[in-house]
N, C-alpha and C positions, 0 to 999 in steps of 0.2 A: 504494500500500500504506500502512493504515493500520497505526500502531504509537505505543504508550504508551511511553517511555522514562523510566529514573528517576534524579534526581540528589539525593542524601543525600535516598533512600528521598518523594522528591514528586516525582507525575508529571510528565510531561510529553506534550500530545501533539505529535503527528509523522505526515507524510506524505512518501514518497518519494515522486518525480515521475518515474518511467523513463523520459521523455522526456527532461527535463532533466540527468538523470543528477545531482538537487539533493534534499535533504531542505530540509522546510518546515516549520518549530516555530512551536508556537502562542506570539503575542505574548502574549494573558492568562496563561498559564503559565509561561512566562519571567517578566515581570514580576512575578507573584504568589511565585516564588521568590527573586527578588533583593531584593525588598522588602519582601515579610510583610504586604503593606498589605490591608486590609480591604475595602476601594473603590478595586478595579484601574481602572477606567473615569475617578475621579476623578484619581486618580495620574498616568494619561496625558495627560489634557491639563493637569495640571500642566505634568509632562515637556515636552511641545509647547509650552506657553506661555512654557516657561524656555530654551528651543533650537528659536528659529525658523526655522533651515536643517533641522532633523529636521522639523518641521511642513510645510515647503513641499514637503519632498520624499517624504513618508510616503503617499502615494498610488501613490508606485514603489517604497516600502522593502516596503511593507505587501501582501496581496492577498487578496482569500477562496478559502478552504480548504477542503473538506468533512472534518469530523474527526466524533468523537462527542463530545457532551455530555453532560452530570451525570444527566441524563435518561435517559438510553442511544440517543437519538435522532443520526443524523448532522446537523450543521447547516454550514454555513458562518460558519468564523472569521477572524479577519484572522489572518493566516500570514506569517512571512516566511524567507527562503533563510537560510543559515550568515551569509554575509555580509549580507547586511540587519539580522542578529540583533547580530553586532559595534556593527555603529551605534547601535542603541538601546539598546546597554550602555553605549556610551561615555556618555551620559545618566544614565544610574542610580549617583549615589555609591553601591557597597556593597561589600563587605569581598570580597563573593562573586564579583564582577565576573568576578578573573582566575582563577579553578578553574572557572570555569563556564565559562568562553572555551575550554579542555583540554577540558574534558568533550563541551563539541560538537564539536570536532577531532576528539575520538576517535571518537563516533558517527558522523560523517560517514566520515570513514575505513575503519569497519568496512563500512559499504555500499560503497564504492568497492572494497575488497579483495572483496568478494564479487562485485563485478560481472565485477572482471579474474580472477576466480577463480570459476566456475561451482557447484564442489560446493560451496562455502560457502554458496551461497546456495541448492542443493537441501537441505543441513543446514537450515536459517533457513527453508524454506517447510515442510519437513516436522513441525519444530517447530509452526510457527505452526497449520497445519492439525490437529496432534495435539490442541493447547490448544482448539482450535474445538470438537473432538469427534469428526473425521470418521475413518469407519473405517481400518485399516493399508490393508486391499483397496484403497480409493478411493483413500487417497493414493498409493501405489506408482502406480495407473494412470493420477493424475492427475500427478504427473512422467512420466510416461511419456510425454503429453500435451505436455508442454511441451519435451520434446526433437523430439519429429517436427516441432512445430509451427515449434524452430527450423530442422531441415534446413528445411523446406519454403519459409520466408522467406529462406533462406540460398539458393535456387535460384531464386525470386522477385527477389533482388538481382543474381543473375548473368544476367538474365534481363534487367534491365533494368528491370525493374518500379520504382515509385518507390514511396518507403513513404509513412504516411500513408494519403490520401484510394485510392490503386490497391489498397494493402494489404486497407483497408477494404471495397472493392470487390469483390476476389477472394472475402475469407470469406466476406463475406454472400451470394455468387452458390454457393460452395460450401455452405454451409448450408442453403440456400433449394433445391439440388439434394438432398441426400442425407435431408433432414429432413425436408424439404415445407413448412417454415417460412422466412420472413428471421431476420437475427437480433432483430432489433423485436419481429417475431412470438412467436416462441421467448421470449423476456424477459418480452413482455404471458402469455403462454401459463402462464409459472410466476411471475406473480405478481412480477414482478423490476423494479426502474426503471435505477438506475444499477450494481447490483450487477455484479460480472462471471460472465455465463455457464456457462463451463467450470465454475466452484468450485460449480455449482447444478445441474451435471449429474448424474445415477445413471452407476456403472461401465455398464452398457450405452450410454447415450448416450455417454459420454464413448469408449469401444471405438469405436462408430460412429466418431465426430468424426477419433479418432486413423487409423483406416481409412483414410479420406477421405482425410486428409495426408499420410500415410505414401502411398498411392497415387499422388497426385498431386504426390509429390516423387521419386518412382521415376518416371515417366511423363515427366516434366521432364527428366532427366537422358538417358535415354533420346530424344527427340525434341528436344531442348534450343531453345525455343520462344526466339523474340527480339520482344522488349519486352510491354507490356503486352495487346494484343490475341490471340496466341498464344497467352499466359500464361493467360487467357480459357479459350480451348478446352481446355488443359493440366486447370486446375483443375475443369472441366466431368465430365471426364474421371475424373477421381480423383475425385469425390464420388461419380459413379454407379454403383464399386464398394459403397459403403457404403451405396449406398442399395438395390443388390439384394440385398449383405446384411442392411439391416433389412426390406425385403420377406419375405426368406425367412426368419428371426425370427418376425414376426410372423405367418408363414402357420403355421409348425412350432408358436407356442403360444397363437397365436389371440386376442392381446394385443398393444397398440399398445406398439412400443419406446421412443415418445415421451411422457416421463410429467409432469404437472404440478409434480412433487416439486418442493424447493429444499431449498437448506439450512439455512435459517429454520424449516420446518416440522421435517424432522428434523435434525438435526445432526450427530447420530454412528448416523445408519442409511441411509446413501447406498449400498444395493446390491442387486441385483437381485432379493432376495428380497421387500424390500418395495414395490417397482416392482410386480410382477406381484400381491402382496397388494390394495396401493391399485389397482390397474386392473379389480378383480374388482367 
């Protein structure tokens, strides 16, 4: 998750990394707030030239990041964690050093409480999605979305299943069941590279997708499959509800349920009314 954060009103950007359970701040923005300087690029290898234990080690402090640019383009930047950011202040004489040390405390923090704390961070995505544009409908289904999909993984782990690459596994084989697509497909299909899926779905896909899970976490529970090969047939299973229900969708309005749409193209009109407009 991308996100812009602000310290005495200049940005900053920011990626959370839910793997890491770490936020990653941009190094040029940091530095361009601590020191006002005109030529960030020059400044840092000042910086390095003046603390050569930061220079030798700035290849592990540092990393690329995909953020957005001044462009509005995403690129990769060099990025570093809470604590990598520490280091490369201790470099920088400025007055602003230690409030700006608190200020990422606190931002880190606010993520973390929101992690141990679920509705906080339904607060903080419904927010974000509002600012995107996307309709109230969409988002309500699309949290809705994101609770099945944690029972589902929640039955996945008791299952034995390992996360990661089996994770991985499972959706795309349930995807590639209920959709007719892999998820590769599906992405090239709406025009998508690295964006994530679900946020580029219409409420009807997104209903599909949640089906599927919700299904095949009922199913699970019920049969309680042990390790990943079960786990297999389990999720086989639970797609192929959702895939007779978009069968029977599209027989009832004679329109494919699966739509090229994203969110790029519309933004705050993800719902089934313009699905079935665009597929005419």
């Amino acid at each position: 998750m991308n996100k812009i954060q602000l310290f005495e009103n200049q940005k900053i950007r920011s990626a959370w990394d839910a793997e890491t359970e770490e936020w990653y701040f941009s190094v040029q923005d940091i530095v361009a707030v601590l020191t006002e300087s005109i030529d960030i690029k020059q400044y840092v290898k000042r910086m390095l030239s003046r603390d050569t234990e930061l220079k030798s080690n700035w290849g592990t402090i540092c990393t690329l990041v995909e953020m957005q640019a001044a462009d509005g383009k995403k690129r990769k930047i060099q990025a570093a964690t809470m604590q990598g950011m520490f280091r490369i202040i201790q470099s920088i004489p400025s007055p602003k050093a230690e409030p700006f040390k608190i200020w990422m405390a606190e931002v880190a923090k606010e993520r973390i409480d929101q992690v141990q704390n679920p509705e906080l961070s339904i607060e903080q995505a419904m927010r974000d999605y509002r600012r995107l544009g996307y309709s109230e409908e969409w988002i309500n289904t699309r949290l809705q979305s994101i609770q099945f999909r944690k029972e589902l993984t929640d039955q996945w782990k008791k299952a034995g299943v390992k996360e990661g690459l089996e994770y991985a596994i499972l959706t795309n084989l349930m995807t590639k069941e209920w959709s007719g697509k892999t998820v590769a497909q599906y992405k090239n299909f709406k025009g998508l590279k690295k964006e994530n899926l679900r946020d580029n779905m219409t409420n009807i896909e997104l209903a599909l997708n949640i089906l599927a899970e919700a299904s095949a976490s009922e199913i699970s529970k019920a049969k309680e499959p042990d390790g990943f090969v079960q786990s297999q047939d389990v999720a086989l299973e639970g797609a192929k509800v959702a895939k007779e229900a978009r069968k029977n969708i599209e027989r009832r309005t004679g329109k494919p349920a699966i739509s090229p749409l994203n969110a790029k193209a519309l933004p705050n009109r993800m719902d089934n009314d313009m699905l079935l407009e665009n597929n005419d």
